[in-house]
TORPA-899690 format. One record per residue (C-alpha): residue in one letter; x, y, z. Coordinates in steps of 0.25 Angstrom, whole numbers, plus 2048, in hexadecimal, padded with zeros to 3 digits. Layout:
// residues N
AXYZ...
// end
This chain:
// residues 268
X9CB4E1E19X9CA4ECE10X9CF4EDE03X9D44F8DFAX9D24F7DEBX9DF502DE5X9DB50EDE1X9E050BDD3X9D64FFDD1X9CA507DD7X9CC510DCCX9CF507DC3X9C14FFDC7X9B950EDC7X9BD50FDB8X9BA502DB5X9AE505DBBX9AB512DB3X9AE50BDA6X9A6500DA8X99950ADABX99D512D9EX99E506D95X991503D9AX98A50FD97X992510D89X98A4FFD87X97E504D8CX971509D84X96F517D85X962514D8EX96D50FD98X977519D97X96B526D99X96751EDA5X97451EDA9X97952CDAAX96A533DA5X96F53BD9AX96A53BD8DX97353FD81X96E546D75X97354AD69X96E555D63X97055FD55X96D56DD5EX96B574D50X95C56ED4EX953578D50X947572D55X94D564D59X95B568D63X95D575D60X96657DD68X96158BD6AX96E594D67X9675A0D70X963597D7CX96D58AD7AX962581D7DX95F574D76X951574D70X94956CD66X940562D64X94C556D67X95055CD73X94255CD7AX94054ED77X95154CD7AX94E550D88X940547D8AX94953CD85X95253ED90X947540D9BX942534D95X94F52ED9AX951536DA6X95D53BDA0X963548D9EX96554DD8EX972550D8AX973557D7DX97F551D73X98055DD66X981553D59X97D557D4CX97854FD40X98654ED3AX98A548D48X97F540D4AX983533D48X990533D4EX98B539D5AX97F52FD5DX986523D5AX994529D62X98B528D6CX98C537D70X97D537D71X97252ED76X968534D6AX96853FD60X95B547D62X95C551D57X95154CD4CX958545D44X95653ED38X954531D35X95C52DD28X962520D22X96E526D25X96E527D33X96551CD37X973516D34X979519D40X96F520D49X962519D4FX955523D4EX949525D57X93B524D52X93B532D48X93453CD50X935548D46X935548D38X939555D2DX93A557D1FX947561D19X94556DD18X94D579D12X952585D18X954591D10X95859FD11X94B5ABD0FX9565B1D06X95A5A6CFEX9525AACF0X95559CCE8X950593CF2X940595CF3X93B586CF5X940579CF6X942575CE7X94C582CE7X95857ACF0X95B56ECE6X962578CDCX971579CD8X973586CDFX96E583CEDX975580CF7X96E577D03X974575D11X970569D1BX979566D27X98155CD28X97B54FD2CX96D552D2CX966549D24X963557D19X972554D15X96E546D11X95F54AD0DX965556D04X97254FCFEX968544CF8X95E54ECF2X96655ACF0X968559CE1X96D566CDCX97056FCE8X97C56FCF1X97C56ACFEX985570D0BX986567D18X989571D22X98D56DD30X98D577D3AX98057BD42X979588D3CX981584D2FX974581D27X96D58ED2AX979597D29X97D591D1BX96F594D16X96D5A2D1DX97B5A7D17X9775A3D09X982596D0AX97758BD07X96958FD00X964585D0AX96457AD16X95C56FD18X95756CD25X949566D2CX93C56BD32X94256DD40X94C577D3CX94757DD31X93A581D39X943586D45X94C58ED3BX93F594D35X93C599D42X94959FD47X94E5A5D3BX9495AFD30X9515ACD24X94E59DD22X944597D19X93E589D19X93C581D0CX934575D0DX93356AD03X927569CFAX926559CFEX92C552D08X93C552D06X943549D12X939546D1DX942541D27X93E53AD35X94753ED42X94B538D4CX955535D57X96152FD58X969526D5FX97551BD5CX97150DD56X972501D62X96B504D6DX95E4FED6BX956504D7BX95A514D77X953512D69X94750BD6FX946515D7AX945522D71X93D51AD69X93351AD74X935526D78X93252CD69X926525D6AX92352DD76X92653AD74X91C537D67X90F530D6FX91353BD7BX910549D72X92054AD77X92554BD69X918552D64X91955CD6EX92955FD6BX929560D5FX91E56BD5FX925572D69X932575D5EX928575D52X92B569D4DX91D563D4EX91B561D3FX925558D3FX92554FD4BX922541D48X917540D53X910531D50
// end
């Protein structure tokens, strides 16, 4: 004989079901939940040039972050999905879970070693200033510290929290909006924006009124890294590994001198 559940309590067992899957994706490590439905979350800033840049003509994702994002994934037979964040939004977003890792050279400070976990560093940059060519009071580095200047960083980065301990005289403006920096210093609103070797070197080579000052001696060297949420102790390992990798492979090497970041790529 035959029987018949009601439709009502097969539905009922197919949510439950559903449900019970979910939850167990939500408990389990990220390495589990990539396996599971092979795609790879990552967050990215799409203004770094030369880390995951997107071009405005093409609408392309480029940058040294989204060769080796996409290696990650192959490395998980996975497919990389790319989450837009921000340094601002950073931390919300990785340990909201919206992303699996932010790949967008970030980095490491006391600060956010407080709620993120980094990689091994795989780049590492000094600040670096970004003037106008017809900005006549800012000529070197020693000219920004003064009581008329007006110096721009974006909100979040570590320049805002590097340049509100050291500014001493100055006034500092925390834009947020992509392109803020540049427009305020082009227009005349700030006298400069600080900013790191990656962009400064692609902004060098895209426009035609910025000018680079560099610090006499080393000013903030700051080692970068990704990101991910604090717990999951296998995802950490495994892009330890796979830094270590990318280093003894020429991977990195090879990346990094493909978007001109070579002098700075922390190849052991």
């Amino acid at each position: 004989m035959e029987v018949r559940m009601p439709r009502l309590w097969v539905n009922l067992w197919a949510s439950c079901l559903a449900l019970t899957v979910a939850v167990g994706l939500a408990e389990a490590g990220v390495l589990e939940r990539v396996e599971a439905d092979h795609r790879l979350r990552i967050c990215i800033w799409p203004d770094y040039f030369g880390i995951s840049h997107r071009n405005p003509k093409t609408r392309q994702l480029e940058g040294i972050d989204i060769d080796l994002g996409r290696a990650l994934a192959q490395s998980l037979k996975a497919e990389p999905v790319w989450v837009d964040s921000s340094f601002a939004k950073l931390v919300d977003d990785v340990t909201q879970s919206r992303c699996d890792i932010a790949m967008f050279a970030i980095g490491i400070t006391p600060q956010r070693q407080q709620h993120l976990w980094f990689t091994p560093p795989h780049l590492s940059s000094d600040v670096y200033a970004i003037s106008s060519k017809s900005n006549r009071r800012i000529q070197q580095w020693s000219d920004i510290d003064q009581p008329q200047s007006v110096v721009a960083v974006a909100k979040g980065t570590l320049h805002e929290t590097v340049m509100r301990e050291r500014l001493q005289q100055a006034q500092l403006l925390v834009v947020v909006r992509p392109g803020e920096r540049e427009a305020a210093v082009e227009s005349g609103r700030a006298d400069v924006f600080m900013t790191d070797y990656p962009f400064s070197q692609r902004l060098l080579q895209t426009t035609d009124w910025a000018r680079r000052l560099q610090p006499p001696t080393v000013f903030q060297m700051t080692p970068y890294a990704w990101a991910i949420k604090p717990g999951d102790q296998g995802w950490h390992q495994y892009l330890a590994d796979f830094v270590a990798t990318i280093k003894r492979n020429g991977l990195l090497k090879q990346v990094a001198e493909r978007h001109g970041l070579g002098p700075i790529a922390l190849i052991d």
